[in-house]
C-alpha positions as CSV (number, residue, x, y, z in Angstrom):
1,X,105.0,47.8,-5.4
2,X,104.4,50.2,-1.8
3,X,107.4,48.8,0.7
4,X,106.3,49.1,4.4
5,X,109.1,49.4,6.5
6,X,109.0,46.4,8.8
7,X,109.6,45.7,12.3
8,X,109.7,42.4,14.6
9,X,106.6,43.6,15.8
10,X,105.0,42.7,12.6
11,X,102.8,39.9,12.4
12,X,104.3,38.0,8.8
13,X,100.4,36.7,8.0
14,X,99.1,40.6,8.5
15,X,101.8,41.8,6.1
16,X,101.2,39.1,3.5
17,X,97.7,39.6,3.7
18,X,98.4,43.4,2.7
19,X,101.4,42.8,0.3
20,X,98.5,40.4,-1.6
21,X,95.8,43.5,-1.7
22,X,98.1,46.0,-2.1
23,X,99.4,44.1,-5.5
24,X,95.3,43.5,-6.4
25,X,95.1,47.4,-6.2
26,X,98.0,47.7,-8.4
27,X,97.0,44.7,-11.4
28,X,93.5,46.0,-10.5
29,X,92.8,41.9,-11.3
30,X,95.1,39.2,-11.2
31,X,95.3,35.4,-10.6
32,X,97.2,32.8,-7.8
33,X,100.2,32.3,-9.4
34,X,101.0,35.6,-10.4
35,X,100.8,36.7,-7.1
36,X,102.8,33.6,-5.8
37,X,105.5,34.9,-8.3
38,X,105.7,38.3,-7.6
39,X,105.9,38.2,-4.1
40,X,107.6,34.9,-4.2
41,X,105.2,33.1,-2.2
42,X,103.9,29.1,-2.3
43,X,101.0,29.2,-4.1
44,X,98.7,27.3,-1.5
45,X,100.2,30.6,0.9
46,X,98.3,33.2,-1.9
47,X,95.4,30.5,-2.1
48,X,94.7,30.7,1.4
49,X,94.6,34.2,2.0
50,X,92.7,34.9,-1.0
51,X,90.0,32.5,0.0
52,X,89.7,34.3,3.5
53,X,89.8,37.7,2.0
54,X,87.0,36.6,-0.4
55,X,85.3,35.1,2.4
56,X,85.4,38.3,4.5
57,X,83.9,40.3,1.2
58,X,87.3,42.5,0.6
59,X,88.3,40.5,-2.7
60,X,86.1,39.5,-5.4
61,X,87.1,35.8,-7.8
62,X,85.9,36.2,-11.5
63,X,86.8,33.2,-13.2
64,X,90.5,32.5,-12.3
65,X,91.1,36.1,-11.0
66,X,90.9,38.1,-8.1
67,X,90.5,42.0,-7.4
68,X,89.1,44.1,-4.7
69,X,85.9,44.6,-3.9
70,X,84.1,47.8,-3.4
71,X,84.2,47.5,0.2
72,X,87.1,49.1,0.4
73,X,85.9,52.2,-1.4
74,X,83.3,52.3,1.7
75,X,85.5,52.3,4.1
76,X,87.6,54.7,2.7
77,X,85.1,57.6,2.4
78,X,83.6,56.6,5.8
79,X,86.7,57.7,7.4
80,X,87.2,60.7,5.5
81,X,83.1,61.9,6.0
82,X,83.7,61.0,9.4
83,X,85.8,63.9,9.9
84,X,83.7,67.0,9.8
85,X,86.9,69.4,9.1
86,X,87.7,67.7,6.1
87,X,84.7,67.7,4.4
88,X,85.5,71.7,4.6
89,X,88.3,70.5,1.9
90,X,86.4,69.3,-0.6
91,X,84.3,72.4,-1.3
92,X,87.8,74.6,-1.5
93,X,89.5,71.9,-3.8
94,X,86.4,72.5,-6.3
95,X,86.6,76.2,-6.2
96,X,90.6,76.1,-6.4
97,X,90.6,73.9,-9.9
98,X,87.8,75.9,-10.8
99,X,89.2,79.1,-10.2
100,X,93.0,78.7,-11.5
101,X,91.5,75.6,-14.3
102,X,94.4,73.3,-13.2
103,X,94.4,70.3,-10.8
104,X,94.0,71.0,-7.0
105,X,94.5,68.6,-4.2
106,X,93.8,68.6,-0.4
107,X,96.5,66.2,1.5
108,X,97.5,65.1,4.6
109,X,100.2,63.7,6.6
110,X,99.5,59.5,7.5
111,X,102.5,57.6,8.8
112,X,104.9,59.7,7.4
113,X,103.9,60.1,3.9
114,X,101.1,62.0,2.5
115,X,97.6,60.9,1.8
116,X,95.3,62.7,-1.6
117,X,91.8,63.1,0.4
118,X,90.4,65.4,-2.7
119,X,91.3,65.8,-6.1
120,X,89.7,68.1,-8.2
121,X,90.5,68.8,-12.4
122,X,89.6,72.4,-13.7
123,X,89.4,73.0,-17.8
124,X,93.0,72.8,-18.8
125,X,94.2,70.7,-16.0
126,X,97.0,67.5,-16.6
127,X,95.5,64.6,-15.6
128,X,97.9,62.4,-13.8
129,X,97.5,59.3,-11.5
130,X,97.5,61.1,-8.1
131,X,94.2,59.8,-7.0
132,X,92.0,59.9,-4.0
133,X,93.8,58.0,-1.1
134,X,97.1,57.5,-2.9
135,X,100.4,57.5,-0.9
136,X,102.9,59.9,-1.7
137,X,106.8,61.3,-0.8
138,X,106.5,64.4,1.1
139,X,109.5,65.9,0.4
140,X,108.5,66.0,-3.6
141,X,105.3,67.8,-3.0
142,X,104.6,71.4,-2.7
143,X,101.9,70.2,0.0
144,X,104.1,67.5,1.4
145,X,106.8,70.1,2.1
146,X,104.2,72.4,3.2
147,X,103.1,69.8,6.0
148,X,106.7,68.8,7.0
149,X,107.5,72.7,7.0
150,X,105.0,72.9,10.4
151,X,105.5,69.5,12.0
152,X,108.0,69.2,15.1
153,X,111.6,69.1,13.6
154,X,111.9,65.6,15.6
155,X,108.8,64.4,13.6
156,X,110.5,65.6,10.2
157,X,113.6,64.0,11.3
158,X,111.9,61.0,12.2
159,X,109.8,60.5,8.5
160,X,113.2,61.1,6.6
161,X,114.6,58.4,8.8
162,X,112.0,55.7,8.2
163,X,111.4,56.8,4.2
164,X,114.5,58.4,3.2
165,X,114.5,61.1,0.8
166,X,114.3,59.0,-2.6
167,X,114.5,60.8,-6.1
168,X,111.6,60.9,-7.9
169,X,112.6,62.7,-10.6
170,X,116.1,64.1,-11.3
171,X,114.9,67.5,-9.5
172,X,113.8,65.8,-6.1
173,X,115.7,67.3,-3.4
174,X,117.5,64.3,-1.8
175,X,119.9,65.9,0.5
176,X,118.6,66.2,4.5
177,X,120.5,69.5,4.6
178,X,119.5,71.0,1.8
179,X,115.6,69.9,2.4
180,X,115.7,71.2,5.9
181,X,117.2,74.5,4.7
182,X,114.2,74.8,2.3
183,X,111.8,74.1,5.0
184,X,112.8,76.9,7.2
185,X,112.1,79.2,4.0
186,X,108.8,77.6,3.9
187,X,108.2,78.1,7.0
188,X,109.3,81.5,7.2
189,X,107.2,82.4,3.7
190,X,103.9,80.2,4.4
191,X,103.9,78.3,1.1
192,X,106.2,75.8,-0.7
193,X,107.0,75.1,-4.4
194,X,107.3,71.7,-6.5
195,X,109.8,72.5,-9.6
196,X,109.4,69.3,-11.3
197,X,110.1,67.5,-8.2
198,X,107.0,65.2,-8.1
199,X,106.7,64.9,-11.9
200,X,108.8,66.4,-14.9
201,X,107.4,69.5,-16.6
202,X,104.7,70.3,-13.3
203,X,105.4,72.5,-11.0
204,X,102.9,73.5,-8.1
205,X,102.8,75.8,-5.5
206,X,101.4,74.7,-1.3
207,X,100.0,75.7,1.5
208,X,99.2,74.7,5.0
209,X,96.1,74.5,7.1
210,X,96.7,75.0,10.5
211,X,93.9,73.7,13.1
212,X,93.0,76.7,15.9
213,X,95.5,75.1,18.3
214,X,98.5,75.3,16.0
215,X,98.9,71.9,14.8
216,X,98.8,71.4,10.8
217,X,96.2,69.9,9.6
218,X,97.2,69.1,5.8
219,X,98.0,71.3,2.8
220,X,96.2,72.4,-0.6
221,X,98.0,72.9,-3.7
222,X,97.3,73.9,-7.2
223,X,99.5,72.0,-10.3
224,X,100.3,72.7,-13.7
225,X,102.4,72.3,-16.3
226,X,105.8,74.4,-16.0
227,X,105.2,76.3,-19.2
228,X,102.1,77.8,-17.5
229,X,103.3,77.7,-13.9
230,X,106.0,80.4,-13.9
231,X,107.0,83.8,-13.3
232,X,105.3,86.2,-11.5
233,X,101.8,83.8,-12.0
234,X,103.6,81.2,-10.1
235,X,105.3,82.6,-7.5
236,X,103.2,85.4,-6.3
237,X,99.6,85.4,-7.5
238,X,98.9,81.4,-6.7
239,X,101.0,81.8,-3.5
240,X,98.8,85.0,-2.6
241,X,95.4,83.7,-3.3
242,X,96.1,80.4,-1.4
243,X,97.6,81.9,1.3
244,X,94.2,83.8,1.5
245,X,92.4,80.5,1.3
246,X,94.1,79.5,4.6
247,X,93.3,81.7,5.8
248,X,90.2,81.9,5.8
249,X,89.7,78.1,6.2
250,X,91.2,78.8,9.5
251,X,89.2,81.3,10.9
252,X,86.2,79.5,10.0
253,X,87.7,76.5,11.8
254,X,88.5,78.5,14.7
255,X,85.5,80.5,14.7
256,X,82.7,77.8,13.3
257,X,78.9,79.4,12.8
């Protein structure tokens, strides 16, 4: 289950509230007392909060379960349509899984961890569970380490204080040093790999997009297995083509018709 660091600013109801939808999301439907026992809470607690969020349309009763509603989904794509720049993103995420038939993804940087705001499958792509408006580790992604690459070095400092630098798989860089060494190179090069750092046998290659005032907006990144995504394919010709894509998503976001 998602931990939230926690402060003493926290109100304990809000965070309960949360921990009860965010565990919905993840049994997709589930009843009062396995929720009581998972997040070891008195059942009249998980009753309570599940009548209110039913009562306020986010959660749905069928029978003697619960589940999220479809309100969420709403709200979710409002805020991402609400943001003229990124529906640039979805357009480019299309062309990219099109173009190299593999998985693309646009993400961006929320809290300290990144966010998948498109996700697009070309012909021979892997299917995995990264979906639309998952959560993930920067520092396992080629996107994620292309976004902490460009953020203020404080900033960096301050996401690897609050989420650590867990292993993932047994190739996630976990050492600060050692990740901060690779970021320069990023930074220096303009893209970032993923060896198997996210997901055993994927690799992945990233790329920022930088607004016209500097800051980074998020990063775009093609996957594939490792037996496809290597040599001179994977660490020149995807590299070149997205750091034309940049590119060019940057001038037409510094120059818009």
């Amino acid at each position: 289950m998602p931990k939230t660091p926690t402060t003493t600013d926290n109100i304990k109801s809000v965070e309960t509230a949360f921990a009860i939808m965010e565990l919905l999301a993840e049994s997709q439907q589930t009843g009062v007392t396995d929720i009581a026992t998972e997040l070891e809470l008195a059942k009249s607690t998980v009753h309570n909060h599940l009548t209110t969020l039913k009562n306020l349309d986010y959660v749905v009763r069928e029978g003697e379960k619960y589940r999220l509603s479809w309100r969420f989904l709403k709200l979710g794509e409002e805020i991402r349509d609400n943001h003229p720049k990124y529906r640039l993103f979805q357009r480019h995420t299309e062309n990219l899984a099109s173009h190299f038939e593999e998985r693309a993804q646009f993400i961006v940087e929320e809290n300290g961890k990144g966010v998948y705001l498109f996700r697009e499958t070309g012909t021979h792509a892997v299917r995995t569970d990264s979906g639309v408006g998952k959560r993930i580790f920067l520092h396992s992604t080629a996107a994620g380490k292309a976004i902490l690459a460009h953020l203020p070095e404080s900033r960096v400092h301050d996401i690897i204080e609050t989420w650590g630098l867990p292993p993932v798989t047994s190739y996630t860089i976990t050492d600060r040093e050692e990740l901060l060494t690779e970021l320069e190179t990023i930074k220096e090069q303009g893209y970032a790999f993923n060896r198997e750092e996210n997901l055993e046998r994927l690799n992945a290659v990233g790329v920022p997009v930088r607004d016209p005032d500097g800051g980074v907006i998020g990063a775009m990144s093609v996957s594939g297995p490792s037996h496809r995504l290597k040599g001179q394919y994977f660490e020149q010709e995807i590299p070149d083509f997205l750091l034309g894509l940049a590119n060019e998503i940057e001038l037409n976001l510094a120059y818009p018709r």
